[in-house]
C-alpha positions in Angstrom: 152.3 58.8 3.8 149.2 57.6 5.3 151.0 55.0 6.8 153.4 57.0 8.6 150.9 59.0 10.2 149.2 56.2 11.7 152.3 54.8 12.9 153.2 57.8 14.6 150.0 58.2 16.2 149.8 54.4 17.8 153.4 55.2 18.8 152.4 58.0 20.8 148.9 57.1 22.4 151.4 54.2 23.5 153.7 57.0 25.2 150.6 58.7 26.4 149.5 55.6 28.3 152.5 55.0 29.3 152.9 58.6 31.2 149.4 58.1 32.8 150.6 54.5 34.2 153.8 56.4 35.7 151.5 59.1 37.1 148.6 56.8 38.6 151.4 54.3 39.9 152.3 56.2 43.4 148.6 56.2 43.7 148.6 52.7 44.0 151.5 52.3 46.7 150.0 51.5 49.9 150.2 54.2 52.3 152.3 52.4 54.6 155.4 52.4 52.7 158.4 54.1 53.7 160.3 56.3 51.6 163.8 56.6 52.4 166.9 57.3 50.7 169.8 55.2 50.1 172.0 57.3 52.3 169.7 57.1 55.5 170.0 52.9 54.6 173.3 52.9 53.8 174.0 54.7 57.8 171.6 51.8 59.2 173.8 49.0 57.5 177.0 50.9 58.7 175.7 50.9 62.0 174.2 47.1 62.1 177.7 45.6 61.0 180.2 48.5 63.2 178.1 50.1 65.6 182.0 51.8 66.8 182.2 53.0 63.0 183.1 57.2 63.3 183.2 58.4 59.8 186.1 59.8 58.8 185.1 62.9 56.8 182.6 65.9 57.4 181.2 67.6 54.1 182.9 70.8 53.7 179.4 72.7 53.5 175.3 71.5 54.7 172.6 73.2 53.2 170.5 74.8 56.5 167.1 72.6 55.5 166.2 69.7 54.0 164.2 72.5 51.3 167.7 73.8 50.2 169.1 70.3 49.8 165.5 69.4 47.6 166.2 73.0 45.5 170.0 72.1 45.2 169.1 68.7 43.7 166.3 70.0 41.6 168.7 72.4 39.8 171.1 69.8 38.9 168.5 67.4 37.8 167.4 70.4 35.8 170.9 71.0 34.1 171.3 67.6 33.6 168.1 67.5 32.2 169.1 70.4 30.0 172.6 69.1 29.4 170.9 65.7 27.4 168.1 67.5 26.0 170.8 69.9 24.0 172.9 67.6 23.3 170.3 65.2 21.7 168.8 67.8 19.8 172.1 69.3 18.4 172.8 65.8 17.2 169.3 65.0 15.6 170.1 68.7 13.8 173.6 67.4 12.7 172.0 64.1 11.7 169.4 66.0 9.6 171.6 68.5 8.6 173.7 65.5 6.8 170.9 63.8 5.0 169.5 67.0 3.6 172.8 67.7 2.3 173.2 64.5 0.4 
C-alpha cells in the first residue's frame, strides 16, 4: 500500500510543477509580442491575397463590446468545461460502480 502512496504523490508534485511552469510561462514572453486572434489574421491574409474580397455574410447578431464577447466565450468555455467534467466523472462512477459489483 505504501507503494501506492508514493506513487501517487510523485505523480502529483509532477502535476504541481507542471501547473506552476504553465503559470510562470506568460511571464517569460517578451513584452513585445502581439497577441492576436486567428480571426483578425485570417482578415489580414484575406486582404493580402483579394484586397476586392467583400464578405458575403453579416452575423445575424454582435455583442455591443469586446467585454460581452470575452463573457459570452467564458460561459461556453465554462459549459464545456462542465460538459467533460460530468461526463468523465459519471463514467469513472459507472467504471467503479462495475468493479465493485464483480
Amino acid at each position: 500500500m505504501r507503494h501506492k502512496n508514493h506513487r501517487r504523490w510523485g505523480k502529483n508534485a509532477f502535476l504541481g510543477l507542471l501547473a506552476a511552469a504553465l503559470a510562470a510561462l506568460p511571464l517569460l514572453i517578451p513584452r513585445t509580442a502581439e497577441f492576436q486572434g486567428a480571426d483578425d489574421r485570417g482578415k489580414e491574409m484575406v486582404h493580402q491575397l483579394d484586397p476586392n474580397y467583400r464578405p458575403w455574410f453579416s452575423p445575424l447578431w454582435e455583442p455591443p463590446g469586446s467585454e460581452i464577447e470575452s463573457l459570452l466565450f467564458s460561459l461556453q468555455a465554462a459549459l464545456g468545461a462542465g460538459v467533460i467534467g460530468y461526463s468523465i466523472g459519471y463514467l469513472h462512477a459507472r467504471r467503479r460502480d462495475r468493479h465493485e459489483s464483480d
